[in-house]
LOLO-608797 format. One record per residue (C-alpha): residue in three letters; x negated, y negated, z; residue number from 1. Coordinates in Angstrom, 3 decimals, m for minus. Layout:
residues N
<'ALA',<X,Y,Z>,NUM>
...
This chain:
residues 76
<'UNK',<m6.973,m21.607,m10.165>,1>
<'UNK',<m5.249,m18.056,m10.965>,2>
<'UNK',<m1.814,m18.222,m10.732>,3>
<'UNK',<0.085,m15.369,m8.678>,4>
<'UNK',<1.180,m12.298,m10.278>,5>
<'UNK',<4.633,m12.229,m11.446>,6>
<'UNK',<6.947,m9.534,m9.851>,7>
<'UNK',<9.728,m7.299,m10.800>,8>
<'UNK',<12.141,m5.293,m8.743>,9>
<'UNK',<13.875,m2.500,m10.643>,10>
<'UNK',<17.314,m0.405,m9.050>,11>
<'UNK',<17.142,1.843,m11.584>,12>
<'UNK',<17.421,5.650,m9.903>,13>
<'UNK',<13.825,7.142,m10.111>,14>
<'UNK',<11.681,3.704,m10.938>,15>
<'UNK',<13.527,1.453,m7.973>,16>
<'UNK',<10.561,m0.329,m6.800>,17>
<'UNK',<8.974,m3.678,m6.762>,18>
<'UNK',<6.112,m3.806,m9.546>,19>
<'UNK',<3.688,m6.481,m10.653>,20>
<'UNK',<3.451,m7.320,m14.417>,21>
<'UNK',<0.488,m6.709,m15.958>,22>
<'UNK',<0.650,m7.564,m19.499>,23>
<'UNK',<3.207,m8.618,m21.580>,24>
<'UNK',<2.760,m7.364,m25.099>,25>
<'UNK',<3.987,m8.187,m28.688>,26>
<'UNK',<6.768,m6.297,m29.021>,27>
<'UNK',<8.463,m7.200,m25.680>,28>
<'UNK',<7.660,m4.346,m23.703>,29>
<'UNK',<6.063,m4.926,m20.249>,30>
<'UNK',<2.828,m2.772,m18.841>,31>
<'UNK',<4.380,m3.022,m14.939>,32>
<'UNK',<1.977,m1.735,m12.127>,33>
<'UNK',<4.021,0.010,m9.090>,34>
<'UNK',<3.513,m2.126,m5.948>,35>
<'UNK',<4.045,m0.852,m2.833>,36>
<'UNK',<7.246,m2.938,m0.342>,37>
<'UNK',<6.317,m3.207,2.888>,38>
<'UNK',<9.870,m1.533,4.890>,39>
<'UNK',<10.992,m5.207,6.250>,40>
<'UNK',<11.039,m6.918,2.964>,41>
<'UNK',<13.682,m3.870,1.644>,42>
<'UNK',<15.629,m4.386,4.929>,43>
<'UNK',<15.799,m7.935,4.432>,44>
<'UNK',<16.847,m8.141,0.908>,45>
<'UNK',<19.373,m5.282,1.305>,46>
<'UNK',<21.063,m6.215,4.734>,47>
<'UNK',<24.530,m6.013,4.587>,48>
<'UNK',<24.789,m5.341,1.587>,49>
<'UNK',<27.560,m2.363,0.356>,50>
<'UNK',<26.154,0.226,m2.510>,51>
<'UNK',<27.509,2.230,m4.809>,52>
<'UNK',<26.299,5.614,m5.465>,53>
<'UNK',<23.754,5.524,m7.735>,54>
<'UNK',<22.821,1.924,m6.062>,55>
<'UNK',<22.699,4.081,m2.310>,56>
<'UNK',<20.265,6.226,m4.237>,57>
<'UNK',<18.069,4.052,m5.659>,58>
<'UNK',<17.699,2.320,m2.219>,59>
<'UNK',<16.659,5.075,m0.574>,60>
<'UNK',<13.949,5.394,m2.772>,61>
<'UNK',<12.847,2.000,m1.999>,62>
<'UNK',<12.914,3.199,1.753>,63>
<'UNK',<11.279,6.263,1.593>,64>
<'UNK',<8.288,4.337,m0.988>,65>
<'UNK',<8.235,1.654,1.284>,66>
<'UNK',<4.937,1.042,3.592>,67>
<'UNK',<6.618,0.902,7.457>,68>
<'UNK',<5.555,m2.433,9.216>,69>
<'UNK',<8.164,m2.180,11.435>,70>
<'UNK',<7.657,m2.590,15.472>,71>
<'UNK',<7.612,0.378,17.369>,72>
<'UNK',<10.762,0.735,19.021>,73>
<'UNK',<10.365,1.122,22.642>,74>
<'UNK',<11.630,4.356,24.443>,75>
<'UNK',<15.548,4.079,25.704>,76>
């Protein structure tokens, strides 16, 4: 049985994202595949949660690369 993927999440203006590793090689250095966050796992992991600048930048980079899943919100 294949075991699941293991997963990164990097803050790090211009590559925030969540990837999937893909090969760890001799030297250290990771091979990391961009995976794309579905808009309600971002929301639940950031919730609350004060940023800094650069942080506030990175996670709207996570927003805006994030697949929306969320419920239509009904008209007021």
């Amino acid at each position: 049985m294949a075991s699941a993927p293991k997963r990164i999440t990097l803050r790090e203006p211009g590559v925030a994202g969540s990837y999937e590793i893909v090969e760890r090689r001799g030297d250290g250095s990771l091979l990391l595949r961009p995976e794309a966050e579905r808009l309600s796992e971002v929301l639940r992991e950031t919730e609350g949660r004060v940023f800094r600048d650069e942080e506030f930048a990175a996670h709207l980079e996570r927003v805006a690369a994030s697949e929306d899943d969320l419920p239509a919100q009904p008209p007021a």
